[in-house]
C-alpha positions, 0 to 999 in steps of 0.5 A: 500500500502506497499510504503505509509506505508514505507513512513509514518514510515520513516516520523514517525522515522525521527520525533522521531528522532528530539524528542529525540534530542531535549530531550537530548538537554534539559538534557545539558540546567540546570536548577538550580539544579547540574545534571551528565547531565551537565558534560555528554558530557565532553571527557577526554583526558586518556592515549592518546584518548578522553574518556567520563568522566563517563568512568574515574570517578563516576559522582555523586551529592551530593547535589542540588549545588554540583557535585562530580566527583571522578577519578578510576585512580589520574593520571587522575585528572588534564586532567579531570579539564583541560576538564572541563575548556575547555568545556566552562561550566562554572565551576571552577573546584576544587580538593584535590586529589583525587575527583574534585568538581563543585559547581553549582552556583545559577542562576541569572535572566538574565542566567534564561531568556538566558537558556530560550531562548536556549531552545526556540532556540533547540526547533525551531530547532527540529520542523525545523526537523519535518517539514523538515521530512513531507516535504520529506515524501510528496515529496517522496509519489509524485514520486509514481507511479501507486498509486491512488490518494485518497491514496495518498491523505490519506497518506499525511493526516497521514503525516500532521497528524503526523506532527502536533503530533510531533510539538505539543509534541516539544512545550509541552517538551518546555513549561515544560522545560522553566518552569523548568528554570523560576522556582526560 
């Protein structure tokens, strides 16, 4: 049946969805080590309107504490530091004109454990998606009408079926990304 395909698909979408949100989460939690992953999200405010920082300045890392971020334009220096304070990340950004410097500072215990738990925290929130995704699937496959039951049946086992992939998947990106915080 062309319906309980297009359900299922819809399930299976909403669910990778959740995966890649979760994943991008992941990329902002650090690790320990600096990341132009960190800074990703930081908008600019160049000549008027806010610009992500990768299309001011080269975002590099230099080395596993250090992120360098060098302006295409010096104008563009102090509304990059002042973005970077406001962006509540944490860093004390310094400069000498012409590049802006970050330095990572090592992660104490306690910030390890508070990272973990964000992580934790972004991983229940993407399996809430899941579930939430397998709970309108079913109540969609329920609206059906003139389809047999054994179909339907069939369907909402794939949907399970899916649902239990997905969770599994949300846990295994969790139990990689807690050890990767943990890890000294």
């Amino acid at each position: 049946m062309e319906e309980l395909e297009l359900i299922t698909a819809s399930v299976k979408e909403e669910m990778d969805a959740a995966l890649k949100h979760l994943d991008h989460a992941f990329q902002k939690i650090r690790a320990g080590r600096a990341s132009t992953s960190m800074v990703q999200d930081v908008m600019v405010e160049y000549y008027g309107s806010m610009t992500p920082i990768n299309q001011v300045a080269n975002v590099s890392v230099p080395d596993a504490m250090t992120i360098s971020i060098q302006p295409w334009d010096r104008g563009a220096v102090s509304a990059i530091e002042k973005a970077i304070i406001n962006s509540n990340l944490g860093f004390a950004p310094s400069n000498n004109g012409d590049v802006i410097i970050l330095n990572v500072p090592p992660l104490t215990e306690e910030r390890r454990r508070d990272l973990a738990k964000q992580a934790k925290g972004e991983a229940e929130q993407s399996k809430i998606v899941v579930r939430n995704a397998r709970q309108e699937g079913m109540k969609d496959l329920k609206k059906l009408d003139g389809v047999s039951e054994d179909l339907i049946k069939g369907a909402e086992k794939d949907i399970q079926d899916l649902t239990d992939q997905y969770i599994k998947k949300v846990d295994d990106a969790f139990k990689v990304k807690e050890a990767e915080i943990l890890k000294v």
